[in-house]
SELOTOR-740972 format. One record per residue: x, y negated, z negated of N, C-alpha, C in turn; residue number from 0; residue in three letters. Coordinates in nm, 2 decimals. Layout:
<<X; Y; Z>; <X; Y; Z>; <X; Y; Z>; NUM; ALA>;
...
***
This chain:
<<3.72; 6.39; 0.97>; <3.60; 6.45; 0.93>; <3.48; 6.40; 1.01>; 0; UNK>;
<<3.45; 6.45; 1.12>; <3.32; 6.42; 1.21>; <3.26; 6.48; 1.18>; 1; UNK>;
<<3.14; 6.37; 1.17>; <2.98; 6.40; 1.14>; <2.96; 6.42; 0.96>; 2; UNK>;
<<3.06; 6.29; 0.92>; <3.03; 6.26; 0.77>; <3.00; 6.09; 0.69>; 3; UNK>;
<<2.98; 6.03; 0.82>; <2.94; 5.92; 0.76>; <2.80; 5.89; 0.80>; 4; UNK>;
<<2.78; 5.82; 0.69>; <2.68; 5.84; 0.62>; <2.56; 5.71; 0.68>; 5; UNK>;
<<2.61; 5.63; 0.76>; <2.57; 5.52; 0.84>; <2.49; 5.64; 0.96>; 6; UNK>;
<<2.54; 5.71; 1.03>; <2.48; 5.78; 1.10>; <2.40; 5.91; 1.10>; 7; UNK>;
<<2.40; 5.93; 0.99>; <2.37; 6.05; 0.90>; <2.20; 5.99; 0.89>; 8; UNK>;
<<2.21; 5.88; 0.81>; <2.09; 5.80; 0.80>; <1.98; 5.76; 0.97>; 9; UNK>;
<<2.05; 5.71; 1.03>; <2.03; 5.65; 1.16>; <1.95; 5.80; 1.19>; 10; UNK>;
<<1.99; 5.89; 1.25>; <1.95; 6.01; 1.29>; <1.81; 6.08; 1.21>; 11; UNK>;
<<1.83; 6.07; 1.10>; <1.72; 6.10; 1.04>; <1.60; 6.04; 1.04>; 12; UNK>;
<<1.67; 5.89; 1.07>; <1.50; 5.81; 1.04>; <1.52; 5.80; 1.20>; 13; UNK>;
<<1.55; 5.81; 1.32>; <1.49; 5.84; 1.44>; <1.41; 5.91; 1.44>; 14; UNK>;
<<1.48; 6.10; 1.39>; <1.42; 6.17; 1.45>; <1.24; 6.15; 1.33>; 15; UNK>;
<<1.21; 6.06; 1.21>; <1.10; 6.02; 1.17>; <1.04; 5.92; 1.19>; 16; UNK>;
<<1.12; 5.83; 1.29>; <1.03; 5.74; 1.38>; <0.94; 5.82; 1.51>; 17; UNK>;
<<1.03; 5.90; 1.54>; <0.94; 5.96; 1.66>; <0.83; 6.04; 1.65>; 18; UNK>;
<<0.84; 6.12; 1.50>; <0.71; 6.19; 1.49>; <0.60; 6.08; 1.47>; 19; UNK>;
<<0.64; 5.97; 1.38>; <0.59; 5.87; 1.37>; <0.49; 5.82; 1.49>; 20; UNK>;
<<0.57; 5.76; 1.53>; <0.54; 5.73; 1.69>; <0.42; 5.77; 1.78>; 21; UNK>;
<<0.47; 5.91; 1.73>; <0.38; 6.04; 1.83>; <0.23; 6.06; 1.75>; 22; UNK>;
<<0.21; 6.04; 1.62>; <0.12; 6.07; 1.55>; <0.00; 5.93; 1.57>; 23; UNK>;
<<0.09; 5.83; 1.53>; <0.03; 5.67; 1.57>; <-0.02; 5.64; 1.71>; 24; UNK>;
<<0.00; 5.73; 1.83>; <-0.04; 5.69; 1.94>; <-0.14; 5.81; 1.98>; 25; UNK>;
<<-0.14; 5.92; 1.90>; <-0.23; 6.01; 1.90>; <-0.35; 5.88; 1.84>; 26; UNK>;
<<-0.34; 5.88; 1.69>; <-0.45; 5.80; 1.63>; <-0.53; 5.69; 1.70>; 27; UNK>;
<<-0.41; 5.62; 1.73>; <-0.51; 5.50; 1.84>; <-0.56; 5.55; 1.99>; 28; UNK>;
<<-0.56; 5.64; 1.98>; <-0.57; 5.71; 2.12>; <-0.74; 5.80; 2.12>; 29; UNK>;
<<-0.73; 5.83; 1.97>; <-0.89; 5.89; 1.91>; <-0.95; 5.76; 1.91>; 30; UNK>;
<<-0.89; 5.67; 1.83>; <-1.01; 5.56; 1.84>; <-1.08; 5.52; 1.91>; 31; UNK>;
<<-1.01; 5.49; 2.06>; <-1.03; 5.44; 2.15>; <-1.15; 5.54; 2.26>; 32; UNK>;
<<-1.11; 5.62; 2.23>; <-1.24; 5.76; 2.28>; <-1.36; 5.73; 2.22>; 33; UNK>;
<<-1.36; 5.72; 2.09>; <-1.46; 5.74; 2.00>; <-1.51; 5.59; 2.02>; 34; UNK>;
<<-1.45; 5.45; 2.03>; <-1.53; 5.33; 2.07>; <-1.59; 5.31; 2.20>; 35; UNK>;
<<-1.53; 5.46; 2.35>; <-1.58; 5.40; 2.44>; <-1.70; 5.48; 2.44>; 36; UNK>;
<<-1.72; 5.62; 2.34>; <-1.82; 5.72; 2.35>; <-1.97; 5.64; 2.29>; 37; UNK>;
<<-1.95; 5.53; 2.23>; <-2.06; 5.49; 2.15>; <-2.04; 5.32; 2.11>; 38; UNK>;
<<-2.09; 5.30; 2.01>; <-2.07; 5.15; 1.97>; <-1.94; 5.09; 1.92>; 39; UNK>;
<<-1.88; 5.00; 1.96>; <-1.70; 4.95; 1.92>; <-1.73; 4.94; 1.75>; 40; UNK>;
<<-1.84; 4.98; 1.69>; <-1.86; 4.96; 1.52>; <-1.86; 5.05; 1.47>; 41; UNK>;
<<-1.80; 5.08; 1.38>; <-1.75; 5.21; 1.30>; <-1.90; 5.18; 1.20>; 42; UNK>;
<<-2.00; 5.08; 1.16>; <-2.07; 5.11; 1.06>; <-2.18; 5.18; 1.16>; 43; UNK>;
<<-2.16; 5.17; 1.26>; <-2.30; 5.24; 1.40>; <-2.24; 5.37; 1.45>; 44; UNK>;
<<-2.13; 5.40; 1.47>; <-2.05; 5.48; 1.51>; <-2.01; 5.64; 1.47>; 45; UNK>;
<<-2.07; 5.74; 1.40>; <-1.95; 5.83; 1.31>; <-1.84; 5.85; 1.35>; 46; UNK>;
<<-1.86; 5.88; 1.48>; <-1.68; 5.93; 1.55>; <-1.60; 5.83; 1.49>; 47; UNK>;
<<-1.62; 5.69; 1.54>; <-1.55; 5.57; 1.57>; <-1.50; 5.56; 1.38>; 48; UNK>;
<<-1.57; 5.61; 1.30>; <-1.57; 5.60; 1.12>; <-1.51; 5.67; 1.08>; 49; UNK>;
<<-1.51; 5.79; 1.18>; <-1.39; 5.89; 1.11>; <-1.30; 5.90; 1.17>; 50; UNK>;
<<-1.25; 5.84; 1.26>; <-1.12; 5.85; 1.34>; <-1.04; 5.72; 1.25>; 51; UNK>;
<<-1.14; 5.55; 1.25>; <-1.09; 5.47; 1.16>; <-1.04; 5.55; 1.03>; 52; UNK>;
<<-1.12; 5.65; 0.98>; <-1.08; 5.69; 0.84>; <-0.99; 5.77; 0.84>; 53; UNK>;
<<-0.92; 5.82; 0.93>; <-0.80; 5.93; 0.98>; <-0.64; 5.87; 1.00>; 54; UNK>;
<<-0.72; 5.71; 1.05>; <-0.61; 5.67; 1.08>; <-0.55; 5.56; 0.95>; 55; UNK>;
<<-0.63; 5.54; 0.87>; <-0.60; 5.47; 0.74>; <-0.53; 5.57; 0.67>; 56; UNK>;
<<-0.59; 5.68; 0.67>; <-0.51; 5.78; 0.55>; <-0.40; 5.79; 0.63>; 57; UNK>;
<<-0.34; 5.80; 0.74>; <-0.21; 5.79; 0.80>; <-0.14; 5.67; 0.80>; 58; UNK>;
<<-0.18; 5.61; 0.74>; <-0.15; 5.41; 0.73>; <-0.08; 5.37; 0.86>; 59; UNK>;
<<-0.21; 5.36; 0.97>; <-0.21; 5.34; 1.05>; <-0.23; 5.15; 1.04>; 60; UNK>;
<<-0.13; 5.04; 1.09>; <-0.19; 4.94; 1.07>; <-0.34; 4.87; 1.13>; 61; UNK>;
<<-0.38; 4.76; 1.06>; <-0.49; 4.73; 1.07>; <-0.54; 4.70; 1.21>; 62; UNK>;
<<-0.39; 4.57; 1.23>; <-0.43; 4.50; 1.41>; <-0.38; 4.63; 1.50>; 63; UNK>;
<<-0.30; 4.71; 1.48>; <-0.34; 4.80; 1.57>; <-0.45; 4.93; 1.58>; 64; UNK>;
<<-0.56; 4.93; 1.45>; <-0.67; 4.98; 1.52>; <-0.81; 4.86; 1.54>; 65; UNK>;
<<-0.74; 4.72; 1.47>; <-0.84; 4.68; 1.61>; <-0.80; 4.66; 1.71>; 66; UNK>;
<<-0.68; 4.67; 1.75>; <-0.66; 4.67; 1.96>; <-0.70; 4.75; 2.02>; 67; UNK>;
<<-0.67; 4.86; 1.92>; <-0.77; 5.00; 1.99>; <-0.92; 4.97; 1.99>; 68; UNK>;
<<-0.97; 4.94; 1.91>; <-1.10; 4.88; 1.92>; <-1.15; 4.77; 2.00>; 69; UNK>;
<<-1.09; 4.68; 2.02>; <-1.03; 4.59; 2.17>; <-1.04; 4.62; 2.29>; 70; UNK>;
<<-0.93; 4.71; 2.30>; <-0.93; 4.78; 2.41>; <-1.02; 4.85; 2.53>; 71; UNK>;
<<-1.12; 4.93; 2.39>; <-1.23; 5.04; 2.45>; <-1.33; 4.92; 2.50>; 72; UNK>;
<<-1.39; 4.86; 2.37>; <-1.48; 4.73; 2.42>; <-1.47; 4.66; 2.53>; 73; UNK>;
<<-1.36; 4.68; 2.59>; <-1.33; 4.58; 2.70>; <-1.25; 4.42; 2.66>; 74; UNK>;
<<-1.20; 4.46; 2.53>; <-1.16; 4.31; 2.52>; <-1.00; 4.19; 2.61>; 75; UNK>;
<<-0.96; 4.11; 2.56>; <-0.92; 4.03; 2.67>; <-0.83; 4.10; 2.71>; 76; UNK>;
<<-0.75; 4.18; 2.63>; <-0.64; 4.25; 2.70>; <-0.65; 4.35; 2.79>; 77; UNK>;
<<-0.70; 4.38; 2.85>; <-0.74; 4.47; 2.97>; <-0.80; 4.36; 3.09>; 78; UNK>;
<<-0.87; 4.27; 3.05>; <-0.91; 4.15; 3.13>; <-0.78; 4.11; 3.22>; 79; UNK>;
<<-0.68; 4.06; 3.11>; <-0.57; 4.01; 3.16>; <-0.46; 4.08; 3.26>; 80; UNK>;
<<-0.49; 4.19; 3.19>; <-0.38; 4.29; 3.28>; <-0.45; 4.32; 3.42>; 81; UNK>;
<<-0.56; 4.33; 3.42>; <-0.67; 4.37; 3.55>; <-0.64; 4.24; 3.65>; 82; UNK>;
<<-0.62; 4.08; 3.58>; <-0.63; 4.00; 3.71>; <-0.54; 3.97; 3.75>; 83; UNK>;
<<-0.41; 4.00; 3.61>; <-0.23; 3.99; 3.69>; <-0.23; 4.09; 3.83>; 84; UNK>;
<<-0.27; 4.20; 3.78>; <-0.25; 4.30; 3.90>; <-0.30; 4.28; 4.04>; 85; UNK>;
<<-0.40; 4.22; 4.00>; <-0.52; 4.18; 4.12>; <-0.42; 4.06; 4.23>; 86; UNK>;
<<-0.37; 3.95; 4.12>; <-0.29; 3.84; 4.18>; <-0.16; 3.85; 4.28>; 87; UNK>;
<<-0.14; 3.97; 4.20>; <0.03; 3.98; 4.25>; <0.02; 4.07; 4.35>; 88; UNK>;
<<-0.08; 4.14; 4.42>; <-0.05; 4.25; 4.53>; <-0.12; 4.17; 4.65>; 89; UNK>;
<<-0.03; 4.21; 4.75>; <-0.09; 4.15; 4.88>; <-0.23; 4.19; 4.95>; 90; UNK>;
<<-0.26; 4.12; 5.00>; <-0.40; 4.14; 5.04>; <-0.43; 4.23; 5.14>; 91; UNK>;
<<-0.34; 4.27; 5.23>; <-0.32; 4.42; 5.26>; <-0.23; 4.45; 5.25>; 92; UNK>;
<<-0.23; 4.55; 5.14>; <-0.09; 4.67; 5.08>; <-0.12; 4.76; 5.22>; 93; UNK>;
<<0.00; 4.81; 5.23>; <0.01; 4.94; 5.33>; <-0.06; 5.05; 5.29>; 94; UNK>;
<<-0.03; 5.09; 5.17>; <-0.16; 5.21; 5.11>; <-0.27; 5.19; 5.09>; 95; UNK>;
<<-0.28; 5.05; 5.06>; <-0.49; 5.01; 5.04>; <-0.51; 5.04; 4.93>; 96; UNK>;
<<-0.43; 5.09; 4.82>; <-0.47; 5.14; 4.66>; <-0.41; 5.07; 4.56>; 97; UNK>;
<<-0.49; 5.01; 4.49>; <-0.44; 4.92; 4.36>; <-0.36; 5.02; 4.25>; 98; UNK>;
<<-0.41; 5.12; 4.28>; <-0.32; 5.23; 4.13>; <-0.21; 5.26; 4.18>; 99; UNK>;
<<-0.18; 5.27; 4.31>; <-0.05; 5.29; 4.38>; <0.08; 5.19; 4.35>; 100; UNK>;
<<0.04; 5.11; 4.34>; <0.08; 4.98; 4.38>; <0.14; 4.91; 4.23>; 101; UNK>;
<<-0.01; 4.95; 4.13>; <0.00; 4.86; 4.00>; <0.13; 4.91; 3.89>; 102; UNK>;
<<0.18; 5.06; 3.92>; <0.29; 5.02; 3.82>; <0.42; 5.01; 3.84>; 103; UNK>;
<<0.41; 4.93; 3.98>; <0.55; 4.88; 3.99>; <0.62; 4.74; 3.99>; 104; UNK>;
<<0.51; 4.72; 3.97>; <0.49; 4.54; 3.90>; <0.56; 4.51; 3.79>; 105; UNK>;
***
């Protein structure tokens, strides 16, 4: 009897609900991040940045990941970091001359 246990029955279903998941959550942090670089990283100065926060709560979006989004836009350390790994590790003359060329194959 293929395609009756119930181990994969399960599995398949919450994939295919992780991925809308997935897709919806990176939408959400994706408005945030617009709306913190259009204006102030503070949702109490911000409306975009208050209603995208508020969009993404009713989607129970978690907390630390809409402040990394908020992080992020602001310039915080993690973009710092990733900017001077990249900077370290490419030679000081690449054959192309282009850091975006270069940086995702690190």
């Amino acid at each position: 009897m293929a395609g009756h246990s119930k181990f994969k029955n399960i599995m398949h279903r919450k994939g295919r609900a992780d991925a809308v998941r997935s897709k919806l959550f990176s939408k959400l942090s994706r408005d945030i991040t617009v709306a913190a670089k259009s204006g102030m990283p503070d949702p109490a100065l911000n409306p975009r940045l208050r209603l995208a926060v508020n969009n993404a709560k009713a989607e129970s979006l978690p907390k630390d990941v809409i402040q990394r989004a908020i992080n992020k836009a602001a310039g915080g350390e993690g973009c710092a970091a990733i900017i001077s790994n990249c900077a370290a590790r490419l030679p000081a003359r690449s054959a192309t001359g282009s850091t975006r060329r270069k940086s995702p194959r690190l």
